[in-house]
C-alpha positions in Angstrom: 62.2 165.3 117.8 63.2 163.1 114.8 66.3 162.1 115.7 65.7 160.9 119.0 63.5 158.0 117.7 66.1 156.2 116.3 68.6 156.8 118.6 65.9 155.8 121.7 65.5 152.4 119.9 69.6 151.8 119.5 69.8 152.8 123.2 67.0 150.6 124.2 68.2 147.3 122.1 71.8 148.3 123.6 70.8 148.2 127.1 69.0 145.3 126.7 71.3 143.0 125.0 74.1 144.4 127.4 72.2 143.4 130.3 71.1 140.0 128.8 75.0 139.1 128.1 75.9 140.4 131.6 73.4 138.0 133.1 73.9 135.1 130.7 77.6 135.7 131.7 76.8 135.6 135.9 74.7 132.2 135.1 77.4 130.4 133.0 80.2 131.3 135.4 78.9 131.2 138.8 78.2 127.3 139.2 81.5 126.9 138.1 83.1 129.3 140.7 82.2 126.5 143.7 82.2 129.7 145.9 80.1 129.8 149.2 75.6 131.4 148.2 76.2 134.3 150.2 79.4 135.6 147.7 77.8 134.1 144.6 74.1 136.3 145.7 76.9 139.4 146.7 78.8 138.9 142.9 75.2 138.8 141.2 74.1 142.3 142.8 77.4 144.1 142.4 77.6 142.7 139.0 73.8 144.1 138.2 74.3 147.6 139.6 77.6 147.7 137.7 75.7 146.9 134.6 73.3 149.3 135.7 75.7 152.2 135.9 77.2 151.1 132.6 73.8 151.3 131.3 73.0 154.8 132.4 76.6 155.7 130.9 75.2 154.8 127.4 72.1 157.1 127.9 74.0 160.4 129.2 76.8 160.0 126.3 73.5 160.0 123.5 72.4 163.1 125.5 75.7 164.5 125.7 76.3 164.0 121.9 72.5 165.0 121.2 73.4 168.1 122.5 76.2 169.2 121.3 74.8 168.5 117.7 72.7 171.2 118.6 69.0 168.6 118.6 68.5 169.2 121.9 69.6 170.4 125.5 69.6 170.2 129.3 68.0 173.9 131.4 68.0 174.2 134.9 70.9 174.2 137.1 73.2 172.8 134.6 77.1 174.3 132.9 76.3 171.4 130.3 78.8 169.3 131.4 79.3 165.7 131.1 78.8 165.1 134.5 75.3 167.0 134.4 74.3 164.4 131.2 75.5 161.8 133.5 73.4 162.9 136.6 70.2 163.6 134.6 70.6 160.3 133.3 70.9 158.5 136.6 67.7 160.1 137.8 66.0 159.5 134.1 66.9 155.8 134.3 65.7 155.6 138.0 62.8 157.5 137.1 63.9 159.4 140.0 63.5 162.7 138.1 64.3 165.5 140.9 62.8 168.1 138.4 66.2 170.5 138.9 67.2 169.8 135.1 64.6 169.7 132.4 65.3 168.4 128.8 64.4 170.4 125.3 64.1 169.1 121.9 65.2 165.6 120.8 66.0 165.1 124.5 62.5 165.0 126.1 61.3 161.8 124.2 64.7 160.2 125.0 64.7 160.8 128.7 61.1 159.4 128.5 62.2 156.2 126.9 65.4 156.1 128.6 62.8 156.0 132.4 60.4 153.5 130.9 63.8 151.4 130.0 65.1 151.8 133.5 62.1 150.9 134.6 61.6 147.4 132.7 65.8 146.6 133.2 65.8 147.5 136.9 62.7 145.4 137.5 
């Protein structure tokens, strides 16, 4: 369970400063744009969910690579797959959390930290 303490609190600063430059980035550029509200609100919400979906990339790569150093791992309906990191970590971050996959080891505090981080970012 070690591991995944440090590796929670790189993920969490990651996604956080990620999503802070991504906004700071919408606000410097957008005034300058002179486009119409309606395409400036439409560029701020695909630009969000893209950051989103970046975000939740970060989280199932640190699963994936927690797993296959052997500190934790996915059970369920899972082959173990980069896809299946990358699902459970859409419904972690979500805190969706269909139940269908269950984490072990160094994996269960991270898919904790990674919802109460989806949580705070998609708030």
């Amino acid at each position: 369970m070690f591991p995944a303490i440090p590796i929670s609190a790189v993920l969490v600063i990651c996604t956080i400063v990620f999503h802070y430059e991504v906004l700071r980035a919408l606000s410097s550029h957008l005034p300058k744009m002179g486009a119409p509200i309606h395409a400036r609100v439409l560029i701020v919400v695909s630009s969000c969910f893209a950051a989103h979906v970046i975000e939740v990339g970060f989280y199932a790569v640190a699963f994936w690579s927690i797993h296959h150093l052997g500190w934790g791992a996915l059970s369920g309906s899972t082959e173990g797959h980069f896809g299946d990191y990358l699902y459970f970590s859409a419904s972690s971050y979500s805190t969706l959390g269909f139940g269908d996959i269950a984490p072990s080891g160094a994996l269960r505090l991270a898919a904790a930290i990674e919802a109460l981080n989806g949580l705070f970012l998609v708030a």
